[in-house]
N, C-alpha and C positions, 0 to 999 in steps of 0.2 A: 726498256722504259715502260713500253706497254702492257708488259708482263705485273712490275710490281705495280701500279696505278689497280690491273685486275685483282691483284693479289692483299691490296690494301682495301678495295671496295669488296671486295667479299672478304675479309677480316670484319670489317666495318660494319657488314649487314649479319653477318653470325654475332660478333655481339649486340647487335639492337634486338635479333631477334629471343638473345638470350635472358636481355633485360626487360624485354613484352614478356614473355614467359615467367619470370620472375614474379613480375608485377601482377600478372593474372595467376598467378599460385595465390602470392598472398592475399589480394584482392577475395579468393575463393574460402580463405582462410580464415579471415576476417565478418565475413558473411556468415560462415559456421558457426560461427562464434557468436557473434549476433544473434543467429536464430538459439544460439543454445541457452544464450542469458536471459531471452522470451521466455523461452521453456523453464527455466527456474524461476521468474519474476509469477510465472501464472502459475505454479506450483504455491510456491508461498503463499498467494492468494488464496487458492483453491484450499489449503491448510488451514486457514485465517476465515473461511465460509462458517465455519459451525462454530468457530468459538463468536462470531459476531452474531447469530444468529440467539446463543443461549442467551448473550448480554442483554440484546434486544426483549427476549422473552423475561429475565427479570427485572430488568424497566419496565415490562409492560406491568407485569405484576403490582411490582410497589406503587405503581403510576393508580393504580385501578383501588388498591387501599390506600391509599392516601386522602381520597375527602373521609374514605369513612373513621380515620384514625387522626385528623385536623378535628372535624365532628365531634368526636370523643372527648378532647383535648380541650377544647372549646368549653363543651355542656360542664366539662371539668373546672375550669376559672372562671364560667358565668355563676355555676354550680356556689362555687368558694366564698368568692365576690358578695355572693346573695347572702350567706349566712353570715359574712362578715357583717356585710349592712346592717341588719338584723340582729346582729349582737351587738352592735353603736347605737342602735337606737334604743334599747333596751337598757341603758346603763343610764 
């Protein structure tokens, strides 16, 4: 009797400890993993650096002609405007 009671509690403790092992494999697996999905998410990024950078650089561009090409655009229908006036009042 005392024999199988031993014989079942060290059955008992080899599979707990097989299923802690188990669990800390995959546990360690999962981690890997995680850190590898880091590693591709800041990749992407790091990829994604220069083309945000040129975007940025021709917004700034059109950013910087743009009064002088609203300016333009303007003097142009002030411009129009005037001679239209000017030809109504002349008829």
């Amino acid at each position: 009797m005392i024999e199988w009671l031993a014989i079942t509690l060290l059955v008992t403790m080899l599979v707990y400890a097989i299923a802690i092992y188990n669990r800390l494999v995959r546990d360690r697996q999962m981690t890997l993993a995680g850190w590898s999905d880091i590693g591709v998410q800041l990749k992407r990024r790091h990829d994604l650096i220069p083309k945000l950078i040129d975007a940025v650089r021709n917004l700034n561009t059109r950013i910087e002609s743009f009064p002088d090409l609203l300016l333009a655009r303007l003097s142009g229908f002030v411009q129009a405007d005037y001679f239209e006036f000017e030809e109504s009042l002349s008829d």
